[in-house]
N, C-alpha and C positions, 0 to 999 in steps of 0.2 A: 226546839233543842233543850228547852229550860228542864223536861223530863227525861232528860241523857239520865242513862246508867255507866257508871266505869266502862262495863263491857261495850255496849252501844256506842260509848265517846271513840275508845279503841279500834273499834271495829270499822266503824264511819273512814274515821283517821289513816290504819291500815290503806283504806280501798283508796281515798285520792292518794295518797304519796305511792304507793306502787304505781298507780297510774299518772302520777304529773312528773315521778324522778326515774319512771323505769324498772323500779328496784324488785327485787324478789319480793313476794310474800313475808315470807320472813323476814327481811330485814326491814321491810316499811314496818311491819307489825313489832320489830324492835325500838324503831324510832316514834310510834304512836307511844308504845308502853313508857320511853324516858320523860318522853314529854309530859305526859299524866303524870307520872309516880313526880316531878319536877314541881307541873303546877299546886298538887297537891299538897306537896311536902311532905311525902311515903316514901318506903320503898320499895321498888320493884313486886318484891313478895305480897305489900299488899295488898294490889292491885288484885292479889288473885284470890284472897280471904273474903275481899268484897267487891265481887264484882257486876251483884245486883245493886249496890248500893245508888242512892239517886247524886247526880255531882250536881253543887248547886251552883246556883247561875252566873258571881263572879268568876268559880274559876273555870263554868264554861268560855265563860268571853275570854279569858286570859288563855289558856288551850288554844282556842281558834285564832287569838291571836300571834300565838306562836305557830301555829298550824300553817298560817296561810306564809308567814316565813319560809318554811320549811318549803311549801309548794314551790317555792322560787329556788328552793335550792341553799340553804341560809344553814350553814352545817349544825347539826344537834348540837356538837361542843360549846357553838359562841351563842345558840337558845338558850342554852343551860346555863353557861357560862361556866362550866368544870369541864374536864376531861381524867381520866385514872392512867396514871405513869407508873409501873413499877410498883401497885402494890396501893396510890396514895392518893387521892384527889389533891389534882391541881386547878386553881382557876384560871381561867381563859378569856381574852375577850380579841376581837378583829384586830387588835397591833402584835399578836405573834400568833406562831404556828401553833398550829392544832397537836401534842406529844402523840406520838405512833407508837405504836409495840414494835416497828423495824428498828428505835432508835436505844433501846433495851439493850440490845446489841452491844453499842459503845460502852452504855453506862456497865454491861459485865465484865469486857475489857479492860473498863479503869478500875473498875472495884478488884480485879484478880492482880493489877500493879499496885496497890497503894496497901500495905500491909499496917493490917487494922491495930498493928500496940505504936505505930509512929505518926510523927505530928509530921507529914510529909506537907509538899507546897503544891497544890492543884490549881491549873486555871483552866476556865470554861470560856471560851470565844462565842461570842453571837450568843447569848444565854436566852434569849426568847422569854419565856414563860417561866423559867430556871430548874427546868422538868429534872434539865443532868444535873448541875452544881446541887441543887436541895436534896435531891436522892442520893449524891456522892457523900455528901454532908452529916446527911443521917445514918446510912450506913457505913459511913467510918466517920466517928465523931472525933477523933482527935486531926486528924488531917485537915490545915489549913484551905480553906476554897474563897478562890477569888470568882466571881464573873462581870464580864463586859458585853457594852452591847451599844451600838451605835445611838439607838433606838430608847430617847427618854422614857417614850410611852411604855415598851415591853419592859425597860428595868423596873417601872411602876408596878409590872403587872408580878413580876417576878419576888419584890420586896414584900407586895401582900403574901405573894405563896410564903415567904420564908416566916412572912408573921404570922398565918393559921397555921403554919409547922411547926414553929417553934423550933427555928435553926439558924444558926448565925451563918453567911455568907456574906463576905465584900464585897460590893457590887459597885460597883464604876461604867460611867458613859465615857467610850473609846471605841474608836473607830480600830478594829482589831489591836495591836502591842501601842496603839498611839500613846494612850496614857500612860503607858505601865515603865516608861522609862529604861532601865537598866537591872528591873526586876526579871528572875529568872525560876523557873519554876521544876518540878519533879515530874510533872504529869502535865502534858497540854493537851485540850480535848476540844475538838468542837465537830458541830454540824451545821456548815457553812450553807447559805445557795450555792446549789451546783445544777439547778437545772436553764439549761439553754433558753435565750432570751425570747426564741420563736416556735417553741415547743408546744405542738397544741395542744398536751396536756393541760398545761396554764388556762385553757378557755372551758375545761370540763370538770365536772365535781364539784367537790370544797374547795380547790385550793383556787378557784375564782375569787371566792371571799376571803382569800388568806394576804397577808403583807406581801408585794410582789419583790419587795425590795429583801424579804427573808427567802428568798426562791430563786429568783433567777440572779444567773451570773453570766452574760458576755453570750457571744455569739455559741459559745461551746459548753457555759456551762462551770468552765473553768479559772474564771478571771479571780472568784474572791480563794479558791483552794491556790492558784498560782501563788499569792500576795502574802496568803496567810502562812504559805507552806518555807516561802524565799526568808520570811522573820523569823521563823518559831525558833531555828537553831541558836539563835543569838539568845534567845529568851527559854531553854534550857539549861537546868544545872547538869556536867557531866555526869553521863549514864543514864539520861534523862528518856522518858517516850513520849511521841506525838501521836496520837492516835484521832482519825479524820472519817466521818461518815461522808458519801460519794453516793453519784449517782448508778444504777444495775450497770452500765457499760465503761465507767471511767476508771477501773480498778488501775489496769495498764497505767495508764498517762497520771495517775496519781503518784505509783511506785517508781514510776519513772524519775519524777518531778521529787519526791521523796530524797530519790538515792543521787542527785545531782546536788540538792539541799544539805548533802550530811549527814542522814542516815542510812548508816550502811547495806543492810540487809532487813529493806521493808519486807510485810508480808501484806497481805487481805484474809481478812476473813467473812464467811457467808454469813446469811440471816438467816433465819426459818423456813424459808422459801427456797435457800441454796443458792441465793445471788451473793457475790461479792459484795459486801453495805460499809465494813468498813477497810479501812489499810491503816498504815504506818508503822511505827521500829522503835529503836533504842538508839542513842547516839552514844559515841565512845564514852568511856570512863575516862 
């Protein structure tokens, strides 16, 4: 292997991961290409300027060692250690969620509420990686953002992202509104676990390797959307919105849960796909 070419390493790489994860052609030959362009420290593009070029022998071993991760199924994002939200690289590592383009959604939802000439008050629940609060942040920089997160390790992971941004965000460990007191806010957003605790989704893909305790919630799914949704009101300023990312079948039982809560007239809206991803409303003035 010491005489791999780019092409060669790629190509090699390609043929096991379609065959040890199942995956198309294409998409293993996506996930061979991050991995190079990664070990090498390129990008993407110049994989393809040189792709006779000969790769030398450390960062074959470092490839293969990520390689054979990946074999197991060890998601590109936490090999990498980034994932792209919105436009941004974010870093990532196994104590939060991997950011999804379904979750883009919310973050255009709060960005069409929070009008970009006010210092409004935002909080982000469960902030993971701080894929929403940092992108909300940046693109409305006068708007105050707070986030919370049960989870010391993910507010670690979250306070780097806001320091290779260069964005100020509060960040606070709280167990949902625990810490935040008698604080009330403009905007409340999160994307809680909602997926059911015996879902055997849970046992296939990436989200094996992902935090189980950012995933699952209760027999249905709905135990931390219940908990979070019973508080938020208290912790709104009049006229205030809560808007909640859900799982494709829980729109119902959220709006439900929503409009028993105090906001009057939840709605849902779809993602790209056409499933219902997020819900919530406006609470009186």
């Amino acid at each position: 292997m010491t005489e791999a070419t780019v092409t060669s390493l790629i190509d090699d790489a390609m043929a096991r991961i379609a065959a040890a994860l199942e995956l198309p052609r294409r998409d293993a030959r996506l996930d061979a290409r991050v991995l190079a362009a990664h070990v090498l420290g390129v990008e993407p593009a110049w994989l393809i300027a040189h792709d006779t070029d000969a790769v030398p022998t450390p960062q074959i071993d470092a490839f293969q060692n990520l390689l054979a991760q990946r074999l197991r199924g060890v998601p590109i994002a936490y090999l990498t250690g980034r994932r792209e939200f919105y436009g941004r690289p974010f870093q990532v590592s196994a104590d939060v969620l991997i950011p999804r383009p379904d979750t883009e959604l919310l973050v255009e939802l709060a960005l069409a509420r929070i009008p970009p000439d006010q210092a409004v008050e935002v909080l982000d629940l469960g902030t993971g990686s701080g894929c929403i609060a940092l992108t909300l942040a940046l693109e409305r920089p006068l708007a105050s953002v707070t986030a919370v997160d049960r989870s010391q390790a993910a507010l670690a992971v979250a306070q780097r992202n806001a320091a290779s941004l260069d964005t100020r965000v509060e960040f606070l460990a709280s167990d949902w509104f625990s810490a935040l007191g008698e604080r009330r806010f403009n905007l409340i957003i999160s994307n809680p676990p909602y997926i059911a605790a015996a879902d055997p989704h849970l046992a296939q893909g990436d989200v094996r390797f992902e935090p189980l305790a950012a995933l699952a919630a209760g027999a249905d799914g709905l135990d931390d959307l219940r908990q979070l949704i019973a508080a938020a009101c208290a912790h709104l300023l009049p006229g205030g919105t809560l808007l909640l990312e859900h799982g494709h079948d829980q729109a119902a039982a959220v709006r439900s849960m929503l409009q028993q809560s105090g906001v009057p007239s939840p709605q849902s809206w779809n993602d790209l796909a056409g499933i219902p991803r997020v819900s919530g409303g406006q609470v009186s003035e």
